[in-house]
C-alpha positions as CSV (number, residue, x, y, z in Angstrom):
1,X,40.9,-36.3,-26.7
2,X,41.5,-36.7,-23.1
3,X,39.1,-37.7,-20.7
4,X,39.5,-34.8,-18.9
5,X,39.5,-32.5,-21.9
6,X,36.1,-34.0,-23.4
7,X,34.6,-33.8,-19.8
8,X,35.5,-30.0,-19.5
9,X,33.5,-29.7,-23.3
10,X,30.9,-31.7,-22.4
11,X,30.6,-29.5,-19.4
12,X,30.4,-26.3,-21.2
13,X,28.8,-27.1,-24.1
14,X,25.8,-28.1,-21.2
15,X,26.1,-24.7,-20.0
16,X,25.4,-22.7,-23.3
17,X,22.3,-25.5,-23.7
18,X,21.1,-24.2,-20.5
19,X,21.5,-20.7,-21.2
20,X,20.4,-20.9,-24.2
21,X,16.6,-22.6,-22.5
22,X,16.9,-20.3,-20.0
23,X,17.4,-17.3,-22.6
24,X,14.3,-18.2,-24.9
25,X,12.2,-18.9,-22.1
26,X,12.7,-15.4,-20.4
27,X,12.3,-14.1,-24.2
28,X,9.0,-16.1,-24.1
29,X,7.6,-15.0,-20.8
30,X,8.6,-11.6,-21.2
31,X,6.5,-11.1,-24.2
32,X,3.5,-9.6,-22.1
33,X,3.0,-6.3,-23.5
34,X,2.5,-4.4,-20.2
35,X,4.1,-3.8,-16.9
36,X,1.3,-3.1,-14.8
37,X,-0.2,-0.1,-17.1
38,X,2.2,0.8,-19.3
39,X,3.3,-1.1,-22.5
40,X,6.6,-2.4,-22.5
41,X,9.4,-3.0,-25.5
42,X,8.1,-6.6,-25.6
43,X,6.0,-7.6,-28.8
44,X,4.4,-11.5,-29.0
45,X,6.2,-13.8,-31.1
46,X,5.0,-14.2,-34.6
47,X,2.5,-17.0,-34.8
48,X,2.5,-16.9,-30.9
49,X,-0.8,-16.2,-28.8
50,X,-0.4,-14.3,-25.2
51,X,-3.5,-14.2,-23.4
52,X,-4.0,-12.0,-19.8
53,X,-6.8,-11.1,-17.4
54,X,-6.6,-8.0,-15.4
55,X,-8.3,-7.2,-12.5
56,X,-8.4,-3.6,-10.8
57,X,-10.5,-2.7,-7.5
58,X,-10.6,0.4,-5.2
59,X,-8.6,-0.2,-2.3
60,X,-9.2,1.3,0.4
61,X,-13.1,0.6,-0.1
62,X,-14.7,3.9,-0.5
63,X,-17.8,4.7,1.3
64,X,-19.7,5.2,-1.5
65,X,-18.9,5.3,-5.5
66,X,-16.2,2.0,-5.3
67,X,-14.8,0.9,-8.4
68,X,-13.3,-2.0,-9.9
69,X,-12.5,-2.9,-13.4
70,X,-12.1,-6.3,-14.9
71,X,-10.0,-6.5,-18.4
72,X,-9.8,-9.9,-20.8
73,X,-7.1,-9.4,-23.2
74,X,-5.6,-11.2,-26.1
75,X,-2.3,-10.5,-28.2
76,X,-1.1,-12.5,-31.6
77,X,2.1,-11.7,-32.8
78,X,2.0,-11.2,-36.3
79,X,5.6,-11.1,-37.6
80,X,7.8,-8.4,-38.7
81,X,8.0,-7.5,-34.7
82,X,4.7,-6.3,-34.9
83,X,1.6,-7.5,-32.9
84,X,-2.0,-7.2,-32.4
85,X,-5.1,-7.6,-30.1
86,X,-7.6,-6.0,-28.3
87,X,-9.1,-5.9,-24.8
88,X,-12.7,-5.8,-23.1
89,X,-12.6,-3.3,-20.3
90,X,-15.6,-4.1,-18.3
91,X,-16.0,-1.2,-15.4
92,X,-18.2,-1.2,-12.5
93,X,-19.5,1.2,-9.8
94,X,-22.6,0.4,-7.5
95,X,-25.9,1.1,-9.9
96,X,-23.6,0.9,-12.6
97,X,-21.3,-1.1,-15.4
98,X,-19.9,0.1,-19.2
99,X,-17.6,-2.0,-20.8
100,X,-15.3,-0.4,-23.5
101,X,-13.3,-2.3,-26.9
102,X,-9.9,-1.5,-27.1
103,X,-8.1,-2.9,-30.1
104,X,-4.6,-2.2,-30.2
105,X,-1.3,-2.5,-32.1
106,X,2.3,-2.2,-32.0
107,X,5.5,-2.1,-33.7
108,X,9.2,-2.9,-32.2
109,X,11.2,-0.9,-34.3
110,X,14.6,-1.2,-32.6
111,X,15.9,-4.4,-31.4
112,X,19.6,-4.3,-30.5
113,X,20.1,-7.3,-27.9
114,X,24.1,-6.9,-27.7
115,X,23.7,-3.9,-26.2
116,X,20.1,-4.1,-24.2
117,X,18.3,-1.4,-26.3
118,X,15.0,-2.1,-27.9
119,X,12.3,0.6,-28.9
120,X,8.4,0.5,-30.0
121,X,5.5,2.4,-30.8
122,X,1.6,1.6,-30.5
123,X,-2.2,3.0,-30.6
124,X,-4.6,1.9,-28.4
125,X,-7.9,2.7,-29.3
126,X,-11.0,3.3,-26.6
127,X,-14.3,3.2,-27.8
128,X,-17.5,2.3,-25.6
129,X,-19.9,-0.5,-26.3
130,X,-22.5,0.4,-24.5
131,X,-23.8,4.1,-23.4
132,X,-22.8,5.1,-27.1
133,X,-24.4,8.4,-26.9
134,X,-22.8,9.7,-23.6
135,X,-19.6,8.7,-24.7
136,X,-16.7,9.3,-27.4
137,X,-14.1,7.1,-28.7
138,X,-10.3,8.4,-28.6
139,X,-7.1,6.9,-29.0
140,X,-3.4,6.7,-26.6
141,X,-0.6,7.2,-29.2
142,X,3.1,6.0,-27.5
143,X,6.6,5.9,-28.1
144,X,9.0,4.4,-25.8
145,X,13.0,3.2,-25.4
146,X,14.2,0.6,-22.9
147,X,17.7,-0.5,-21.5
148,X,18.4,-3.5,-20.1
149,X,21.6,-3.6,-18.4
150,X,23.7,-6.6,-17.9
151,X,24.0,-9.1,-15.6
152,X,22.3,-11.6,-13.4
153,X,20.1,-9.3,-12.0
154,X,20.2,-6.4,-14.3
155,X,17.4,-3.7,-14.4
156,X,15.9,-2.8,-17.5
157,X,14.2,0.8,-17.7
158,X,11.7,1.9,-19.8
159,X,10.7,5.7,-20.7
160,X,9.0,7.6,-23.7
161,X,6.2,9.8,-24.5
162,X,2.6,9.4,-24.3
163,X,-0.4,11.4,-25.7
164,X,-4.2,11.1,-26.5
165,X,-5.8,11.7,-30.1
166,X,-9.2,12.0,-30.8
167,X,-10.5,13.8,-27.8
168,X,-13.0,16.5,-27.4
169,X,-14.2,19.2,-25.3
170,X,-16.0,16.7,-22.5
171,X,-12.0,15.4,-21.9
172,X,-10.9,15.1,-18.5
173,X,-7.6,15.7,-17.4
174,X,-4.0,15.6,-19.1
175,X,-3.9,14.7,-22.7
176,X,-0.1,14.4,-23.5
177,X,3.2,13.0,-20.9
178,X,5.3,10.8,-20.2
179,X,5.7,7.0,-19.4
180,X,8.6,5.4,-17.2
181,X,8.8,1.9,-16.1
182,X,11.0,-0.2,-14.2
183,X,11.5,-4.2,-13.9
184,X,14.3,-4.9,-11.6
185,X,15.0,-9.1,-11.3
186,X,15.8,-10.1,-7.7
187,X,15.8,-13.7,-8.1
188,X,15.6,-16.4,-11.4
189,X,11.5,-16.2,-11.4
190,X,11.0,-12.9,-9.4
191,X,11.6,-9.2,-10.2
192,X,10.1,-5.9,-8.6
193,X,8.3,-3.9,-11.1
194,X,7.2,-0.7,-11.0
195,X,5.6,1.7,-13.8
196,X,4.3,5.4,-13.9
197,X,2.0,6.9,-16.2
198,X,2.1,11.2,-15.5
199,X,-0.7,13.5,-16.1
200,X,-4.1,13.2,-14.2
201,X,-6.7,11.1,-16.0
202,X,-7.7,7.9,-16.1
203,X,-4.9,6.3,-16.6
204,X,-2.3,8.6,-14.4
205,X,-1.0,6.1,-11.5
206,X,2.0,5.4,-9.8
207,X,2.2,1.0,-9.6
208,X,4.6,-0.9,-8.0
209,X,4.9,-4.1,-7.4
210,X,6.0,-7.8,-7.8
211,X,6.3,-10.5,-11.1
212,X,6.7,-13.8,-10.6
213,X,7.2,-16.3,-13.5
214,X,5.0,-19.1,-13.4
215,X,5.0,-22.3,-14.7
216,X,3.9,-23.3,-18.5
217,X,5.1,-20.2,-19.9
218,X,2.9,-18.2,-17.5
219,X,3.4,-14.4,-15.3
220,X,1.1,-13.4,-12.2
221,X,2.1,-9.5,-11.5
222,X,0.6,-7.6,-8.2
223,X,0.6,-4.3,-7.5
224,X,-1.1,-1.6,-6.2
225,X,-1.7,1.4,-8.0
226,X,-1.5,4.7,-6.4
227,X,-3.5,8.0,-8.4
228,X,-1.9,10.9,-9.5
229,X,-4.3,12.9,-7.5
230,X,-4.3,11.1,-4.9
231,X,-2.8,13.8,-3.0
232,X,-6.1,15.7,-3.6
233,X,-8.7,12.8,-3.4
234,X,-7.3,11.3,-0.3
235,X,-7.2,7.5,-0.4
236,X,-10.1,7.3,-2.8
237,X,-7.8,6.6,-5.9
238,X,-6.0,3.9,-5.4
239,X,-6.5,0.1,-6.0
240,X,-4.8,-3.5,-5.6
241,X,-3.7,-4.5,-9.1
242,X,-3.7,-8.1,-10.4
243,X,-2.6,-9.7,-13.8
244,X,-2.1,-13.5,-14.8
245,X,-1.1,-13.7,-18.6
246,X,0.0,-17.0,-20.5
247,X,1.7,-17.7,-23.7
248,X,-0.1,-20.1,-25.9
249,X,0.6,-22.0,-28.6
């Protein structure tokens, strides 16, 4: 073989080793279940623990009644594309705190990489820990498809149907839509996100923002998440979003 020759497959076979580090740490770090609010394609990898804080405050500070949320969450993946965890919403207002369990699950039924498609399913499940007898436990039921087109800096869109199970006559607000998401890569460890949730409740909001890959497997997303009503409610529902996760193990 000539010098030349076994330099130029030296070369390439260099390249697919980078791509192929490159490709399976993307795979890795994209593995965070969520955008900002909505839940993504993504499903941990089996044996594989992601770990993420979320933190959610009012912004612009009301005058009275401010809120800000604080969420510790954990995710295993437990094989077959499936995975499993549960988060600790802790919600405060002046005078007052209630902090809710949410174990959830989810199943990533359709996986075609060649052509960018992948689609899941999940149930989150809300149930208070404290205040018990002023409150009910329900459930968010979801479907959703994304496409990731190709290229460097390819989009990939989410979109599916949500709705809410277990709910009773004290429910406020929308109990069935839709959920759309966007990531949008602008640069190897940066992409605009954005991610919409329809209906007016709790968990309607418009969120765009900014993801930025981290080192050690890590993500910090910030956004700032703008209510459904917002229209009606003036400024008052709206709050700065932040989210650091981290794969483990």
């Amino acid at each position: 073989m000539s010098y030349l020759k076994r330099r130029f497959t030296l070369a390439a076979i260099g390249r697919c080793f980078a791509l192929l580090i490159v490709m399976s740490f993307a795979q890795t770090v994209m593995a965070q279940s969520t955008l900002f609010n909505i839940p993504s394609t993504d499903v941990v990898a089996p044996k594989k623990v992601y770990a993420e804080f979320d933190y959610f405050a009012n912004l612009p500070k009301q005058d009275a009644g401010m809120f800000q949320w604080f969420v510790p969450r954990a995710v295993v993946g437990v094989g077959a594309n499936i995975e499993a965890g549960a988060n600790v919403l802790i919600a405060h207002v002046p005078g007052t705190t209630n902090s809710y369990f949410q174990p959830n699950i989810k199943w990533k039924f359709l996986q075609k990489d060649m052509k960018g498609l992948a689609g899941a399913a999940g149930l989150i499940w809300y149930t208070p820990i404290d205040d018990r007898d002023g409150q009910d436990s329900y459930g968010l039921v979801y479907g959703n498809f994304s496409k990731k087109f190709s290229g460097t800096y390819g989009p990939r869109l989410t979109a599916g149907p949500y709705g809410f199970v277990g709910t009773n006559d004290n429910w406020y607000g929308t109990k069935a839509g839709a959920i759309i998401g966007l990531e949008q890569p602008v640069h190897a460890k940066v992409s605009i996100v954005a991610d919409w949730f329809s209906g007016v409740s709790a968990f309607g909001y418009f969120t765009p923002g900014v993801s930025v890959v981290l080192p050690h497997s890590s993500l910090l997303n910030i956004g700032y998440s703008i209510g459904n009503d917002s229209y009606d409610s003036g400024n008052n529902n709206r709050a700065l979003f932040i989210y650091y996760g981290i794969v483990l193990n």
